[in-house]
N, C-alpha and C positions, 0 to 999 in steps of 0.2 A: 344591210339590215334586213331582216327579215319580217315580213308582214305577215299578220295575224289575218283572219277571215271577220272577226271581231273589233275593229280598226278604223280611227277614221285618220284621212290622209287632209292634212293641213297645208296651202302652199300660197307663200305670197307671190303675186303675180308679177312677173317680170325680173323675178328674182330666181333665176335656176336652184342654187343649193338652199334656198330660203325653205324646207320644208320638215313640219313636224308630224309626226304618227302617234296617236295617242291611242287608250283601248278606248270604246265605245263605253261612255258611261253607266254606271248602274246605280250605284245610293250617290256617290260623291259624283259632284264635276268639276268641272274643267274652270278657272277662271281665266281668259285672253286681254293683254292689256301690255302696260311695260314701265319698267322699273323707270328710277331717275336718281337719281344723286343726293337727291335731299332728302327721298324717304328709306326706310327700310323696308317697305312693302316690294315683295317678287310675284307677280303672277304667276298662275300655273304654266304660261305658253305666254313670254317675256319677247316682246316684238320692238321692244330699244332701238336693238343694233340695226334695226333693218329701217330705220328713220321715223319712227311712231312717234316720237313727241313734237316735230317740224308737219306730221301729216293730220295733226289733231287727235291721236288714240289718247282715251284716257287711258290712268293707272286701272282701273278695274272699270272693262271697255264691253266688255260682252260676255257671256257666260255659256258653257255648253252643258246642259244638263238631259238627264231623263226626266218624260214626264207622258205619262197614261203610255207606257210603253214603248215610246217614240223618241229617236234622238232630236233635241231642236235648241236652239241658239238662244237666247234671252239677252234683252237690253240693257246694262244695268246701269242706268239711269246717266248716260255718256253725255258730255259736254254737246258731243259734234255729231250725236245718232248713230245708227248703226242699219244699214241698207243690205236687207235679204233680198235678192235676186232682183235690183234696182228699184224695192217698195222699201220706206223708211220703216221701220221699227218700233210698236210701242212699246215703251223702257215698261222689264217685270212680266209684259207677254212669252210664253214660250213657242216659240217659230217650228213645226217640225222639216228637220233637215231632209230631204228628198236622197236619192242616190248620189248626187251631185249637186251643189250651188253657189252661188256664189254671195260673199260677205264684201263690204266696205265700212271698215270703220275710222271716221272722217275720212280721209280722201286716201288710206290705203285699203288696196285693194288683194281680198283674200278668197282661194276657193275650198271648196271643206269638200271632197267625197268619202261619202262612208263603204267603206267596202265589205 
């Protein structure tokens, strides 16, 4: 696959092929979270398979949006919280994402660089 310079690189930790590339947002973003069985709701970047309802991720767990120019992460309002660079999260705040950081949402563990 090939990456963009506009891109950010998504990867669950401890999980080799666990990883997704999305473009860097601009009016729309991203919603992170994961489907189940019982709803018809899909997030944008569907983390199911990778054990998200045994690790505590909600159906709509975090959000990556633009905001004053800056790519940053937002809480949306998650059962189990959502921890930027080991600081919990206020749900609706927008976090900005640095070069690199790292995400937990309940007790999985994700790293986001934007390249």
């Amino acid at each position: 696959m090939t990456v963009k310079m506009s891109q950010l690189v998504i990867r669950i930790q401890n999980i080799d092929h666990a990883v997704f590339y999305v473009d860097v947002p601009t009016t729309e973003g991203y919603v992170i979270g994961r489907s189940d069985e019982a709803s018809n709701y899909l997030p944008d970047i569907d983390l199911a398979a990778f054990g998200a309802r045994d690790k505590g991720v909600s159906r709509r767990h975090t959000g990556i949006v633009r905001y004053q120019g800056s790519t940053c992460v937002v809480d949306l309002n998650s059962v189990n919280g959502t921890f930027l660079d080991g600081q919990r999260m206020q749900p609706d705040v927008p976090y900005p994402v640095g070069k690199a950081c790292e995400l937990m949402l309940g007790t999985l563990r994700l790293s986001i660089s934007n390249l």
